[in-house]
Each structure stands twice: as structure tokens, then as C-alpha cells.
C-alpha positions in Angstrom: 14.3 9.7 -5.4 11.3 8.9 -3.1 8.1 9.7 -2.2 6.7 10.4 -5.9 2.9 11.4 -5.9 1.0 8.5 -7.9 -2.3 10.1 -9.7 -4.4 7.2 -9.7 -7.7 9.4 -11.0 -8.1 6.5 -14.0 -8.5 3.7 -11.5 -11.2 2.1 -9.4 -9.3 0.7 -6.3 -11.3 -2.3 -4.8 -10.3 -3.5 -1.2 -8.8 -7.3 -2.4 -7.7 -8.1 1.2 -9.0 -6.1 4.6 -6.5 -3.9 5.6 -4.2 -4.6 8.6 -1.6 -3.7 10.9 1.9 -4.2 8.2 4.1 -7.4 9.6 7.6 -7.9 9.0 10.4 -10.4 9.9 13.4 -10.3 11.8 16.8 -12.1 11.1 15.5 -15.3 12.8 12.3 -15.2 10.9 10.1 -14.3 14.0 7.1 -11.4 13.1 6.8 -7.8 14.5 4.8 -4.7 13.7 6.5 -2.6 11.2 6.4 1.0 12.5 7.7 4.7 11.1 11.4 4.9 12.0 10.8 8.9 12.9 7.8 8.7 14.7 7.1 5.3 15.9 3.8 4.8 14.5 2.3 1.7 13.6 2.1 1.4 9.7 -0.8 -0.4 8.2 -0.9 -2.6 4.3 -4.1 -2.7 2.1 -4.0 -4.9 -0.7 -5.8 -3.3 -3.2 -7.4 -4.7 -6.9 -6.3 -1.2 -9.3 -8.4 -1.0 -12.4 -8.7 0.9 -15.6 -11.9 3.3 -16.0 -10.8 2.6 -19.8 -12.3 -0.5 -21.3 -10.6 -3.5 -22.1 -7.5 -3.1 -20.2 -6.7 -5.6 -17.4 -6.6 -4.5 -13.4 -3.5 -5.6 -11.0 -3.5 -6.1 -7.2 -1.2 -3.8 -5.6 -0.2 -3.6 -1.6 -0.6 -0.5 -0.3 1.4 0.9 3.1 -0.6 3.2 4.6 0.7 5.6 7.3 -2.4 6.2 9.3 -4.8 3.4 10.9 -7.5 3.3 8.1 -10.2 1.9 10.7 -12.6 -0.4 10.7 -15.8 -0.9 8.0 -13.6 -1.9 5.1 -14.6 -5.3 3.3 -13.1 -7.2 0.4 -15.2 -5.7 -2.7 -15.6 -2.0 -1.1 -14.5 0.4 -3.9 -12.2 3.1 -2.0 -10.0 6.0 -1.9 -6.2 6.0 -1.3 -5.4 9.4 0.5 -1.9 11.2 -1.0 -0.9 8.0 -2.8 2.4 7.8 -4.0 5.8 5.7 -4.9 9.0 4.5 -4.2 11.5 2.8 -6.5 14.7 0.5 -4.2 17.6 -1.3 -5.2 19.7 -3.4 -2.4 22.1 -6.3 -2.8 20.1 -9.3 -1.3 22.2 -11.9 1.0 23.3 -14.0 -2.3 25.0 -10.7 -3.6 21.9 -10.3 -6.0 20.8 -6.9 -7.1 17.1 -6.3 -6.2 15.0 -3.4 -7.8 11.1 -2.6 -7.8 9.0 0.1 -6.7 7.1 -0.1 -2.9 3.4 1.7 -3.1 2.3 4.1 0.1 -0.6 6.2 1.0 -1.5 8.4 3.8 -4.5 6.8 4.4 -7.8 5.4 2.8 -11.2 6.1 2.9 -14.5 4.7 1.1 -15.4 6.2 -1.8 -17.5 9.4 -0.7 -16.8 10.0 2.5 -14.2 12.5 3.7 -10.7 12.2 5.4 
């Protein structure tokens, strides 16, 4: 199962890091631009601070991949929007034959709170 839609309508998302063109690593540790495998695009990461609109409960910083550039204007604080958020869970066998499981967070895109995609 992938790609399940994420309603994150009880949250104010802060911008926690400014977003930026998503890195990876290959086998010999040296950096490249992660990109979409069907079309080739550039994918982007926003690290975002999610918290609670109810009282008392305690935020998280979660890293967003977005699939479209998100532009420029967004600074650490800025309270924004993610565009079609949603979720992944994986499970792969690492190289020490260890089982590794969590759930990856996507968006189409973001945009500051107010203004339109």
C-alpha cells in the first residue's frame, strides 16, 4: 500500500528547515539529486515542525518530499501549507540482513498559508 492521503487539517506546519533540492547517496557515499524514476524530475524535502491545534499535546518535525519545486520566499518560522499530503509505509532488509520498517511522508507541493497553488 502507498500513496495514502494524510489529513493534516488539526496541525499548524511551521517551515523548521528551508526547503531544498532532496540529496541522496550512492554505493560509494558520493551525493546526487534524487529525482522521480517516471518522469525525471527533481524532488525537493521540507523539514517541517507538525503541531496540534489541540492544547497541550506536543508537536514533531517531520521531512517532507515534495514533488514539485516549492520556490523561493519560504523561511524557518513561516507557518505553511502541504499540497495533497500523504504517506508511505517500507520494509527492506538492510545490508546486515536487518529488517527495516517506517513510514516516508510526501506532498505535491507547499505553499504559505493563504495563498493559492
Amino acid at each position: 500500500m502507498r500513496n495514502i492521503p494524510c489529513d493534516l487539517s488539526n496541525y499548524t506546519a511551521r517551515v523548521a528547515e528551508v526547503p531544498g533540492v532532496k540529496m541522496g547517496k550512492d554505493e560509494q557515499g558520493r551525493e546526487f539529486e534524487v529525482t522521480d524514476r517516471q518522469t525525471g524530475e527533481k524532488k525537493f524535502v521540507a523539514s517541517l515542525f507538525l503541531k496540534s491545534k489541540i492544547r497541550g499535546e506536543k508537536g514533531e518535525e517531520v521531512r517532507f518530499t515534495l514533488d514539485a519545486d516549492p520556490g523561493e520566499g519560504f523561511e524557518e518560522g513561516m507557518v505553511v501549507e502541504l499540497v495533497a499530503p500523504r504517506m508511505s509505509p517500507y520494509s527492506f532488509k538492510n545490508g546486515n540482513g536487518e529488517t527495516v520498517s517506517g513510514v516516508s511522508f510526501a506532498a505535491v507541493g507547499l505553499k504559505p498559508v493563504g495563498a493559492s497553488f
